[in-house]
Every structure is written in structure tokens, then in C-alpha cells.
N, C-alpha and C positions, 0 to 999 in steps of 0.2 A: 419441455421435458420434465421440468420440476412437477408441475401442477398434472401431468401423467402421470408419473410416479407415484405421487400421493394417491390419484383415485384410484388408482390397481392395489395399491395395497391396503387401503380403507373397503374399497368391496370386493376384491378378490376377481374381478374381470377385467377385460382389458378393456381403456380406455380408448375412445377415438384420437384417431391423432389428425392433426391439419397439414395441407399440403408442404412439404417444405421442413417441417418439423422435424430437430434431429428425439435419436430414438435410444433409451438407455441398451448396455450390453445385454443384460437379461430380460430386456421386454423385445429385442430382435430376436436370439433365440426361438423365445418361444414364441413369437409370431412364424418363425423359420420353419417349426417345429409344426404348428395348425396349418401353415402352407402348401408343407408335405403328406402331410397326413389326407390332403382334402385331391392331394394329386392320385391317390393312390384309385381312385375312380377312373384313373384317363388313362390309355396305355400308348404305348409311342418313344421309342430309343429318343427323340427330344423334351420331351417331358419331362424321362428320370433321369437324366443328364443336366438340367434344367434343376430338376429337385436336387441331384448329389451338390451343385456349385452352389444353391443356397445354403444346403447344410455347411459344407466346409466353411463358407463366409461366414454364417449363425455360430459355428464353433468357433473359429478363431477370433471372435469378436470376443466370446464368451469367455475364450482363455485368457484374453487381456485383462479380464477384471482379477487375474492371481498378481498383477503390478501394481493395485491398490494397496498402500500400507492399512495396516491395523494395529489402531491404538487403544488404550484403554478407554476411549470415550466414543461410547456409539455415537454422540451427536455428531461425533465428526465424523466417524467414519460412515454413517448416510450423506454427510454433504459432501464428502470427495469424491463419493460414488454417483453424482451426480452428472457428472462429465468427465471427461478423458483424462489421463493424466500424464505431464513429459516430465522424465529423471531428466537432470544436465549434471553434467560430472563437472563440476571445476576446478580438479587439477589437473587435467589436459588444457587447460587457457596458456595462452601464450602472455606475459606479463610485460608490461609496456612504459617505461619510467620518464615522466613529466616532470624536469624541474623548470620550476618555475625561475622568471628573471625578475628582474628589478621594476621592468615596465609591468610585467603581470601583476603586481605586489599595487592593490590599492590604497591598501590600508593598514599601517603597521599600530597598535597600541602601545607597544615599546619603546615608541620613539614620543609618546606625550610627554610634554613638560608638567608638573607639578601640580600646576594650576589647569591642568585639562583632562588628569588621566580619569579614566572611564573603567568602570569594573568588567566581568565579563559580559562579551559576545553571545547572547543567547538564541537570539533569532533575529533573522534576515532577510528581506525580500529587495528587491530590484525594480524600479520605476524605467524610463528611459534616458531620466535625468541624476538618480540619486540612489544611495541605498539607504536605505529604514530600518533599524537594528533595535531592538530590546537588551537594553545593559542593565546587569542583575546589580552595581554598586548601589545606583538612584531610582535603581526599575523606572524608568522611564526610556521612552521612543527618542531618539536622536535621529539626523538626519546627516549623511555624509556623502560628499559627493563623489562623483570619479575623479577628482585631484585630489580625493585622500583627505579632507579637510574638513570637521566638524562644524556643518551652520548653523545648525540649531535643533532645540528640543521642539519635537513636535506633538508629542503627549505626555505630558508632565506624569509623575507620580499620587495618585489620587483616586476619589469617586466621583467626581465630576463630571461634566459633559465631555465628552471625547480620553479623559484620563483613565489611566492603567494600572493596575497595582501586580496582577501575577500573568503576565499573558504564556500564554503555553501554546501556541501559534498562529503563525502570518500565513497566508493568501491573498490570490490578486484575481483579478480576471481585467478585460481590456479598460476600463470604466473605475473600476473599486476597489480599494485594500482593506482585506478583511482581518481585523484582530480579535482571538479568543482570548477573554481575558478570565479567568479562573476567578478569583478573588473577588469580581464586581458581578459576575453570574453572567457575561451579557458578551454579545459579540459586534464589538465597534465598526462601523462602514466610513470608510471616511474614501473621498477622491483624489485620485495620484498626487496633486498638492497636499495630501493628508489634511484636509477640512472635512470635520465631522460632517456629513450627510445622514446617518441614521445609525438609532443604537437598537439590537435585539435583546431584549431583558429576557431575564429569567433562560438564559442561556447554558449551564455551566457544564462549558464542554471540553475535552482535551486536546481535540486533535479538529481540522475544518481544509475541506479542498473545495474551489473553484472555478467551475465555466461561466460562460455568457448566462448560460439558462438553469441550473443546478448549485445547491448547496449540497454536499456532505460533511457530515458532521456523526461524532460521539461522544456520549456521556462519560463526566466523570467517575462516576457511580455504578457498577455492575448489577447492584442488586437489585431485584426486581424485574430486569427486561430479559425478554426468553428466551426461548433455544436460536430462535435465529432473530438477529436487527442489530448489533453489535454498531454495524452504522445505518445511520438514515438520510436516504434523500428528499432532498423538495426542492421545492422551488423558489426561483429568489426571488419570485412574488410573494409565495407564501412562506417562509420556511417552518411556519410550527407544523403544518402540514404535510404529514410523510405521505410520500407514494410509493416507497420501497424500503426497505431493508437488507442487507447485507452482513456478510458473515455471521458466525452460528458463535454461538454463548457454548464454550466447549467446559467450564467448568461448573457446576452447578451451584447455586446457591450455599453456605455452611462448608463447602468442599476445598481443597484445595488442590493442587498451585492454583490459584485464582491469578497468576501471572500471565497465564495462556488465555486470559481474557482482554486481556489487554493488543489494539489492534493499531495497524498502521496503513494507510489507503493514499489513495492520490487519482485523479478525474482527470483526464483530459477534455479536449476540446468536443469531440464525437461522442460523451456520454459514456465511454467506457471509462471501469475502474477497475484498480489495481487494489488490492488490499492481502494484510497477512496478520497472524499472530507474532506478534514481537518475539515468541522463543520458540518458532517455528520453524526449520530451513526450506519455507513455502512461499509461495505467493499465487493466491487467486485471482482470475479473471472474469469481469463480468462483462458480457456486450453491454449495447446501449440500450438494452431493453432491463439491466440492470439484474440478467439472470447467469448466474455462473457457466461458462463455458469450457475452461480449461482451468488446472491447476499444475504449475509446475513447483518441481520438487528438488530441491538443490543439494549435491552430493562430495564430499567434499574432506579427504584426511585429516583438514587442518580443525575442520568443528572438534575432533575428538581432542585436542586443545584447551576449548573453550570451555568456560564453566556454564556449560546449559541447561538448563533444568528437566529432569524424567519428566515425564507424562505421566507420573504415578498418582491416579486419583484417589483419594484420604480426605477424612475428615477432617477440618482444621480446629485446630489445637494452638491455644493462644502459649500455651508453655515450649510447644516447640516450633521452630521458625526455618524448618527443611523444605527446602525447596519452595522457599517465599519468593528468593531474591534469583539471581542468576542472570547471563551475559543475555543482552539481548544480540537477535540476527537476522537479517531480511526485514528490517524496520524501517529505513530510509532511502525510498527511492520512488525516480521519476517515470511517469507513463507517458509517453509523446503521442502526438496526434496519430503517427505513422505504424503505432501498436508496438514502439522500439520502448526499454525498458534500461535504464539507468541506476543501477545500484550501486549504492555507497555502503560498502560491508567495511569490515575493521580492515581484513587485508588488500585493499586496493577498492576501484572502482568496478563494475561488471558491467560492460553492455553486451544488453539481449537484444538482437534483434529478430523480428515479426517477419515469418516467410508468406507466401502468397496463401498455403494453406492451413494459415495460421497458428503455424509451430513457431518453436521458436530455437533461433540459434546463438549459441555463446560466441560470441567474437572475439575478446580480448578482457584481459584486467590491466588496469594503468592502475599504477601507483604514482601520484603526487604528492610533489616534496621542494622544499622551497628552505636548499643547502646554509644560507644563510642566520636562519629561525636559530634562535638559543634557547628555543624551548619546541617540545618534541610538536612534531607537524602534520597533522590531520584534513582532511575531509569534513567538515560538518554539514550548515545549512548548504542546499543545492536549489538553483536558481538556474534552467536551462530551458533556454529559446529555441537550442537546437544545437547540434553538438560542434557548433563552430563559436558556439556564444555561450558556453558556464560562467554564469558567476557563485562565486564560492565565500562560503566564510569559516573560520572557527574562534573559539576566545578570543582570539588575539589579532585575527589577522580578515583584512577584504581583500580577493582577488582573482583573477578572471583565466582561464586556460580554455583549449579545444583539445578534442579527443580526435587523432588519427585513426583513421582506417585501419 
């Protein structure tokens, strides 16, 4: 659809399209439109009965594109026009409260003695036997297990072979745990034992998700990459090697918020991804052929709350600092193989699940909470096999809950 798009509007004809191939609102129209016009040869009460059901289908297709928002950034608004779009309301969610027990509670930091306490929980991922955490006191990788017990450093603080100094995130896939490490440029491969296997230099990236066959990954840097590639895939044979690009560079170079350049994704196992603007109440869907399909749009009393940043595009101006900063929203969350969607927002958790016709429906918000904590109780790092097996962390605390129906 994408690459039809483009050459209708680069020559002004319509493009062939391939069997199977979905078709934008306004290139059915007016296919709907040369349809009828070419009936008008043939006469026969089945015909133009035939022709009125195509027009009414061709319009109401058509009228759908008035549920497209419009922002101040054409770039975005040709890429949401790209594919279909679902509002979800979420205050009609029915809200669902998890407290956690003592056996859920892996890992308490409150409870180290003197000689063991560890600064904060920054990031976390899940082996079959351990969790692997980045603490910001020693920035180095520790290793803890499911009895709660610190064994050992497994990537010291450093530039050395397998050593860490600023990682800014973890991935796994069945085989490999992937570290982005900011400060060393480079993205460390070690195996579920955490033994250095291979390092990617000249790396320096923010954010990185993982399957068997795919790397995505993005730059810390905005400047210079264009309207669309925000993130890139390859492969983990090759990964300097992009074969795709995803989301669109909504701010331009010298402009600002340059905030809404900033993105948040996640791969499953089938090649589809999930990605969105950190100050955006969106999230994009790509199939596995890595071309957007759906974008849903999240709607919601409580955002007007938050301190989220306009979409007002300006010049940036080092004297004033309006709308640099502001809450991020729709930034942290899971894509399961099944096309079900796990979000961790400030106010609870969201799961979406994937209908047969690949809509999508809001099921419930759980709020998690673990009455105990003497310090306020969150959601952070998400680790989910499947919604009978989260593992979870935040600063302070490791531990495990399921999400009910």
C-alpha cells in the first residue's frame, strides 16, 4: 500500500496493485469512481445496482479518512494515512487490583544489609534461571536469582570485553542477551550464562528488541536520519545491514519538540512490531513484512492530567526550553506473539487484545501494588512469556504476578 501510494502521487496515475493487496481510502474511491464511469456503457437493472453498492462502499470508505487526526506535522499525517485507524476509549476499562504477596516479592533492596546494598534497579530481563539487572550505584550487571539472593557480578563497570558503563537497554531472544550500552558505543551479545559471545561496535543506540531472526534497534542521535527510519531492522547475521525502517522523524532537523522524535517499539516472535512516539497516546503496527498496518489511537480524561507536550512545531531556541521536556505516554510495552498488546502506562497496566480481524480490543487495566512497600509502588521493567508468567521490576523491588481474564 505504501509503495502504491507513493507512485500515484509522484505521477499522478494509478498504480498497479497485486492480488491480495490492501488499497488506501482514496485510491478505492477513485478506483470506485473509473469503475462506474466505465459501466455506464452497459445497461441492465444488475449493473447499476452493482455500480450504486460500489459507490456507497467507495464513499464510506472515503468518509472514514474524517477519523484521521491532523497535526501540525504533514509527516505524520501521510503516515497515519497510511492504514486504518482504531480510537479505544480507556475510561470505559473496567480496573482490576493485583496485590501482590510475599511469595510474589523476589527481590526486596530494602532488606540489604550494609555491605550488600545496591543503588537503583534500572533495567531487567529474565533467563530461566536468574534475573540480570543494571544498577545505576556501580553501573554494573548483577545477577539474582529467584530466592532473591545476589550471586554475582556478571559485567563489571568498565570498557573492557563484555563491561558496561551506561546501558540504556536489555533483550533476549531463546539463545542471546542483548545489551545496549550507550557510553561504550557498542551492543554486547553474551549467552543466558551471560559469557561474552560477541560485541557490535560502533553501536550507539537507545533502545534494541529481539527475535530468533531480527534485530531492531535506534539511534541515539536524531540528527541527520530522515523523514522515515526512526528504527531499523536486520538481521542478526548482519545487523549493520538495514532492510527496513520504521516510523517517521516527525520533527525536523533545527525544530522543535524534538521530544516526539524520540520512539519506543518491541518485536515479537512472527516479525511484527510494535512501536510509538514517547509523547504520543499511539501505537503503531507493522506486519511481518515490516509495513504499517494499523495504528491505534488512545483516548482517555486522565491524559488531560498529564503534563504532555503540544505538537506545536517552532524553531528551537536554546533561550527557551517550552515544550523540550514533558510526561511521556504509551512508551512501555509488550507485543505477544498472539498480536495481544501489554501496556504499562502510569495509571495501571492495559491489555489489548488482537481480534480475528485484527482489531483490537481493551480488556481490562490492573493496577499493581505490593501493600507492604514503604516506598510508593510501580510497574517498571516488563518481562512477559505470557500473561500467566510476568516478571516485573522497579528500583527497588523483583517480582512475578498473572493477569486475570
Amino acid at each position: 500500500m505504501q509503495a502504491q501510494d507513493t507512485a500515484e502521487l509522484e505521477t499522478g496515475q494509478e498504480a498497479p496493485v497485486a492480488e491480495g493487496a490492501l488499497v488506501s481510502p482514496k485510491n478505492q474511491i477513485r478506483r470506485v469512481d473509473r469503475t462506474c464511469s466505465s459501466f455506464k456503457i452497459l445497461r441492465g437493472r444488475m449493473v447499476k445496482t452493482t455500480c450504486l453498492l460500489l459507490l456507497i462502499i467507495g464513499c464510506s470508505k472515503a468518509m472514514n479518512e474524517e477519523n484521521y487526526p491532523v497535526t501540525e506535522s504533514e509527516v505524520l499525517n501521510n503516515f497515519i494515512r497510511l492504514a486504518p485507524v482504531q480510537y479505544i476509549n480507556l475510561d470505559s476499562l473496567s480496573t482490576v487490583h493485583i496485590e501482590l504477596s510475599e511469595e510474589d516479592l523476589i527481590f526486596n533492596s530494602e532488606n540489604l544489609d550494609m555491605n550488600s546494598l545496591i543503588g537503583w534497579m534500572m533495567y531487567s530481563i529474565t533467563t530461566d534461571d536468574a534475573f540480570y539487572v543494571f544498577e545505576k550505584s556501580d553501573k554494573n550487571i548483577i545477577q539474582i536469582n529467584f530466592d532473591g539472593q545476589i550471586t554475582k557480578t556478571v559485567a563489571a563497570n568498565g570498557r573492557g570485553p563484555g563491561e558496561v558503563l551506561s546501558v540504556s537497554s536489555m533483550a533476549k531472544n531463546s539463545s542471546n542477551i542483548f545489551v545496549a550500552d550507550r557510553a561504550n558505543a557498542r551492543i554486547n551479545i553474551y549467552n543466558h550464562d551471560f559469557k561474552l559471545e560477541k560485541t557490535l561496535a560502533s553501536f550507539m543506540v537507545e533502545d534494541i528488541s529481539v527475535n530468533e531472526e531480527y534485530i531492531a534497534y535506534n539511534e541515539v542521535t536524531y540528527q541527520g536520519i530522515k523523514t522515515s527510519g526512526m528504527v531499523t531492522i536486520a538481521k542478526l547475521s548482519s545487523p549493520q545491514d538495514s532492510i527496513a525502517k520504521v516510523m517517521p522523524k516527525i520533527i525536523p532537523d533545527g525544530m522543535q519538540p524534538m521530544v516526539f522524535n524520540s520512539v519506543s517499539f518491541d518485536m515479537n516472535n512472527k516479525n511484527e512490531i510494535a512501536a510509538s512516539s514517547d509523547h504520543l497516546p499511539w501505537i503503531s503496527l507493522f506486519d511481518s513484512n515490516f509495513l504499517i498496518e494499523r495504528t491505534l489511537i488512545f483516548e482517555s480524561s486522565d491524559f488531560d492530567n498529564r503534563n504532555l507536550v503540544e505538537l506545536k512545531i517552532h524553531p528551537a531556541d536554546p533561550n527557551n526550553k517550552a515544550g523540550v521536556g514533558g510526561a511521556f505516554i504509551m512508551d512501555n510495552f509488550k507485543y505477544l506473539d498472539d498480536g495481544s498488546l501489554i501496556i504499562n502506562d502510569n495509571d495501571g497496566i492495559i491489555y489489548l487484545r488482537r481480534n480475528k480481524d485484527r482489531s483490537y480490543e481493551a480488556v481490562a487495566k490492573y493496577v499493581v501494588d505490593y501493600p507492604r512497600s514503604e516506598k510508593s509502588f510501580w510497574v517498571g521493567s516488563l518481562d512477559v512469556s505470557d500473561l500467566e508468567n510476568i516478571k516485573a521490576s522497579n528500583w527497588y523491588y523483583l517480582f512475578q504476578f498473572k493477569l486475570p481474564e
